[in-house]
DOTITI-790249 format. One record per residue: residue in one letter; x, y negated, z negated of N, C-alpha, C in turn. Coordinates in pm, whole numbers, plus 50000, padded with zeros to 5 digits. Layout:
! residues N
aXYZXYZXYZ ...
//
This chain:
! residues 240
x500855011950000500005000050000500894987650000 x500474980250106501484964750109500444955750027 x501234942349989500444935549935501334917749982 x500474913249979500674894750067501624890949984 x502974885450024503814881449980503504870649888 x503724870249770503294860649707503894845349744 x505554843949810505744835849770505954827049918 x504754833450005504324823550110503754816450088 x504074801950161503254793850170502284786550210 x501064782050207499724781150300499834764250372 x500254768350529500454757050584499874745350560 x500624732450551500124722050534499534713350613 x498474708850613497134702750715497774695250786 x498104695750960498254687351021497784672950995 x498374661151008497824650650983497684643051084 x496554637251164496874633251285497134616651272 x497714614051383498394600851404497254592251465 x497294580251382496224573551428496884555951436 x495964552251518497004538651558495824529251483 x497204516551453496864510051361495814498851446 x494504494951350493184482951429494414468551490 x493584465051598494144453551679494234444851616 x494684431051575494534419851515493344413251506 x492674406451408491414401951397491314388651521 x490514390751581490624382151705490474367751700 x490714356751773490594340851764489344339551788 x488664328751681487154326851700486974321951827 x487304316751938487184316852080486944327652149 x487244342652119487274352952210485544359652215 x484954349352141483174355852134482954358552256 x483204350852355483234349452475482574366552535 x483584373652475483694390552506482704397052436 x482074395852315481124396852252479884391552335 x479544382752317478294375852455478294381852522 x479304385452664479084387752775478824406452755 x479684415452701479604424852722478924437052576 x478514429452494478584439452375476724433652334 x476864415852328475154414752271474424415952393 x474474415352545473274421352586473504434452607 x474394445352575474124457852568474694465052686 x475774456352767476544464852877477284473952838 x477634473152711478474490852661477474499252692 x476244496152632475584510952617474634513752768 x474314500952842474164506652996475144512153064 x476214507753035477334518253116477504531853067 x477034532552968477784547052900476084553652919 x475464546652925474144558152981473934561653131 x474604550653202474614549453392475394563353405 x477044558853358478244569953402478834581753355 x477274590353278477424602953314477534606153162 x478714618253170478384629153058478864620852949 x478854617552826478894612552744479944622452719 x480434635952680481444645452639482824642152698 x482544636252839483964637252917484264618052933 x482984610552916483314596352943483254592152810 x484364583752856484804569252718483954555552803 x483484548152728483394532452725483474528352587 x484624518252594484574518652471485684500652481 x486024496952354486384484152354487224478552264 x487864470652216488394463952135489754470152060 x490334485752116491234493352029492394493352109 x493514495652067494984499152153494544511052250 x495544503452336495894520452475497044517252483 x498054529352455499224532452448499654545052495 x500914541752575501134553052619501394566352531 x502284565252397502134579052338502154576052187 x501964582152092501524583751972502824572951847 x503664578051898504454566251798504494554451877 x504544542551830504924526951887506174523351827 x507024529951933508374522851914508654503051894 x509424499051917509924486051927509884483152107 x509034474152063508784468152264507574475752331 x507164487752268505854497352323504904482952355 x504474490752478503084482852542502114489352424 x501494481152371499904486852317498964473152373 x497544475352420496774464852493495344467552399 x494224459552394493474460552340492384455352458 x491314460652569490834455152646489304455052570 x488904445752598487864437552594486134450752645 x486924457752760486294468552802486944480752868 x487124488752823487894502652865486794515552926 x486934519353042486164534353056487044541753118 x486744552853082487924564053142486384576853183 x487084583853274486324595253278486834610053257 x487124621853238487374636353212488384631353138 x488054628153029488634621152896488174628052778 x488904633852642487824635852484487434620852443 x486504618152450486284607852329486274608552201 x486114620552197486374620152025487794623151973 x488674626152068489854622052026490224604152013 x489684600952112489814583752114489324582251975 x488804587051896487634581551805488844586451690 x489294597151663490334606151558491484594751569 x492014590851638493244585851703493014569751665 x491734565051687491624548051640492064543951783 x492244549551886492264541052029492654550552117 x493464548452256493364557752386495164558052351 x495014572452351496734572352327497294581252475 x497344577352615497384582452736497654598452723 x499294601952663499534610152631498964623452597 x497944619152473496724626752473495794629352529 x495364622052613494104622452686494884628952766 x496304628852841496564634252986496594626453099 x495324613253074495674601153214496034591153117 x495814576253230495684566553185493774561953192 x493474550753119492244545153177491934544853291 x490524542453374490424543153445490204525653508 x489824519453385489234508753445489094496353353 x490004487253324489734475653183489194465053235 x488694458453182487854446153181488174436953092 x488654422953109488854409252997487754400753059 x487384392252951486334383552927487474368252900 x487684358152952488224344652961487754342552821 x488914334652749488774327952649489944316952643 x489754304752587491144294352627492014297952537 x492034308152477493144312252371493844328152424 x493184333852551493774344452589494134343452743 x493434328252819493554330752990495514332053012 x496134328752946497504329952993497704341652992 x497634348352915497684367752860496784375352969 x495994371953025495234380153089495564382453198 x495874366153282496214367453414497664371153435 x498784370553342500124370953289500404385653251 x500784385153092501254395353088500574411153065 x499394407053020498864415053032498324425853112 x498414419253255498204426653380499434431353403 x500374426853361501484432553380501694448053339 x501174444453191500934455453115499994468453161 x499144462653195497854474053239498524480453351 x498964474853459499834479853584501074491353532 x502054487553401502484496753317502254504653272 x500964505253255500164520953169499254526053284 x499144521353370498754529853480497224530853496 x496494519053403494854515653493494944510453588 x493614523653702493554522753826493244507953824 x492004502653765491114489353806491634478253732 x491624469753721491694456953616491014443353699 x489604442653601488694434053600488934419453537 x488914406253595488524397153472487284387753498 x486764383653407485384376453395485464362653357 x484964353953399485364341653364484064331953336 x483114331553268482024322253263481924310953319 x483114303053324483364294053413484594284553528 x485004300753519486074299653587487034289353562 x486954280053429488414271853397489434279553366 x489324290853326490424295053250490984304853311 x490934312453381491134323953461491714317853604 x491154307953584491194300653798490314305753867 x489404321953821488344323353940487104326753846 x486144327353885484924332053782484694350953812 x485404355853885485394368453904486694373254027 x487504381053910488474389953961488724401953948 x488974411854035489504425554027490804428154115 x491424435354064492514444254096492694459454112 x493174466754208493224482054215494874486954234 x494954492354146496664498554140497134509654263 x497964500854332498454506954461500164511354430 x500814519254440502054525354472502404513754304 x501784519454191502414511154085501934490454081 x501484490454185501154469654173500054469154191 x499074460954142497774458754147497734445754231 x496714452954315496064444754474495224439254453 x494714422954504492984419354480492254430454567 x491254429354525489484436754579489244428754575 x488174423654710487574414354776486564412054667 x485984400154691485274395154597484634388654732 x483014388454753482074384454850481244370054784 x481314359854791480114350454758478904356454845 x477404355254734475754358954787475894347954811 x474154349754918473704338054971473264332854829 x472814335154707472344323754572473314320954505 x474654324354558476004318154467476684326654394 x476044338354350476614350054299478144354954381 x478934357254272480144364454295479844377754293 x480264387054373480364402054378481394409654401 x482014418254344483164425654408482804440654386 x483544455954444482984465054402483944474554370 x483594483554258484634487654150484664500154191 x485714509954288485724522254351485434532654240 x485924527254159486354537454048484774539853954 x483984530453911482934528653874481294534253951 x482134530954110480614526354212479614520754158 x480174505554101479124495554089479694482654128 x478714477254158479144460154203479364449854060 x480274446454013480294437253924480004426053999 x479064419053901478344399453965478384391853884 x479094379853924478794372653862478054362953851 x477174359053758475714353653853475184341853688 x475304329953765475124317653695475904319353564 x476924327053562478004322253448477444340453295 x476884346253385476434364653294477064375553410 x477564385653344478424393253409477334402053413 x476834412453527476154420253623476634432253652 x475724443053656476294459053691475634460853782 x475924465753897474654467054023475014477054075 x474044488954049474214500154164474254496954339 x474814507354367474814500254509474014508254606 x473554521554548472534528954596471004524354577 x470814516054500469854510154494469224496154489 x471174485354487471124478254476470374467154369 x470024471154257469274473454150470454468554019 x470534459053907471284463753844470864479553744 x471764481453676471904493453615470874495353504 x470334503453468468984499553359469264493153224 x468384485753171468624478053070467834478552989 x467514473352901466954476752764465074471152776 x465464460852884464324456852925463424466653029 x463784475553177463694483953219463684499453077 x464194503452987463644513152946462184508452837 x462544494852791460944493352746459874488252816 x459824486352942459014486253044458834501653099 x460024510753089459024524053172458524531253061 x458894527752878457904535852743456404529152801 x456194517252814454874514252806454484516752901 x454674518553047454364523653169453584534453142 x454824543753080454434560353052453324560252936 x453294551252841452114553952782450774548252789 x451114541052919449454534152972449904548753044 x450074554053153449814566953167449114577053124 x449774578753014449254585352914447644586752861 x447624569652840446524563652784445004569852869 x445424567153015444304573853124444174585353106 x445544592153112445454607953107444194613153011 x444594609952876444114612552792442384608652765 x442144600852879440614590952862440264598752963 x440794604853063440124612353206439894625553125 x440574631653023440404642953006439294644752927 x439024634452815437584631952741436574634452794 x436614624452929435584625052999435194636653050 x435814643853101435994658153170435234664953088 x435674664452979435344672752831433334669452772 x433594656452810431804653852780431434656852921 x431874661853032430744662753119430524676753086 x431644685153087431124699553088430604699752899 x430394694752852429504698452686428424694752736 x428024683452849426574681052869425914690752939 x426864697053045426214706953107426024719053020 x426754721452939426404735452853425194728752776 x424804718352723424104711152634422574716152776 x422744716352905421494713453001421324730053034 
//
């Protein structure tokens, strides 16, 4: 008869590495708040683009290329990040997108103009994003002082990020279209825009899902009043 060595020891719990929160931001950067978080474009995008298991949208945390931050490491904090055949819940364990782990880079960041970040955005920061290897890099500008345009994109070619055309509408709207996304970002009287392009439609919104609950329950409402009726005609006939 063997018996368990007593004087093994019971491995000690991996501890995972988690990166430290971004700096508390300059009261100017609401800017990014407004445009993308209080009317609810996180959560239309992350209901538009698919499986929730394999897609990130997500915002405000470091993306770094690997788990320690040496001295000089790029770490970026975008305003808007989506990646796709990604864990998110490693993003979530981790406190931000650590490339390494995931296996890519992002797929796609987004900055919101603020007069305390337009030098960083159009500067080094793109520099940066082009470094870590997001395909897209978006910027938004409410009024185009600070940025120089009210709507810009970039797509990472052989390592350098290229403009994507940007179209003026006939009502003044800016449009450009995001390969990586397949949606039209707009910019339209100074509010940033998601527009399918299969339907040309923006993307559903909070207003569209409480317009099709009450739809469906005036629906309902008939359904349920045709079937009554149904119901007292045949009791009258058993009644005759």
């Amino acid at each position: 008869m063997t018996t368990a060595d007593a004087s093994a020891k019971t491995p000690e719990p991996q501890v995972r590495f988690q990166l430290p929160d971004p700096p508390e931001r300059h009261p100017d950067e609401v800017t990014s708040y407004d445009q993308i978080h209080l009317p609810g474009n996180t959560h239309f995008l992350y209901q538009h683009l698919g499986n929730p298991e394999t897609t990130l949208v997500a915002a405000e945390r470091y993306v770094v290329l690997a788990p320690r931050l040496g001295r000089g490491a790029i770490r970026r904090s975008p305003d808007l990040l989506i990646a796709f055949g990604v864990n998110p819940q490693a993003y979530r364990d981790s406190n931000g997108y650590i490339i390494s782990e995931q296996g890519k880079p992002p797929d796609f960041a987004l900055e919101v103009a603020s007069p305390s970040t337009a030098d960083v955005d159009t500067g080094a920061k793109r520099d940066d994003y082009a470094a870590l290897g997001i395909l897209e890099y978006w910027r938004f500008d409410e009024t185009g002082e600070h940025h120089g345009t009210r709507l810009a994109g970039e797509r990472l070619e052989n390592g350098v990020y290229v403009p994507i055309p940007i179209d003026e509408l006939p009502d003044g709207s800016l449009q450009g279209y995001s390969a990586v996304l397949n949606l039209y970002l707009r910019w339209e009287d100074g509010l940033l825009g998601w527009y399918d392009p299969a339907t040309g439609r923006h993307i559903p919104t909070f207003e569209d899902e409480r317009a099709g609950r009450i739809e469906a329950e005036a629906r309902a409402a008939v359904a349920e009043a045709r079937i009554r009726e149904l119901e007292e005609k045949l009791r009258q006939r058993g009644d005759n």
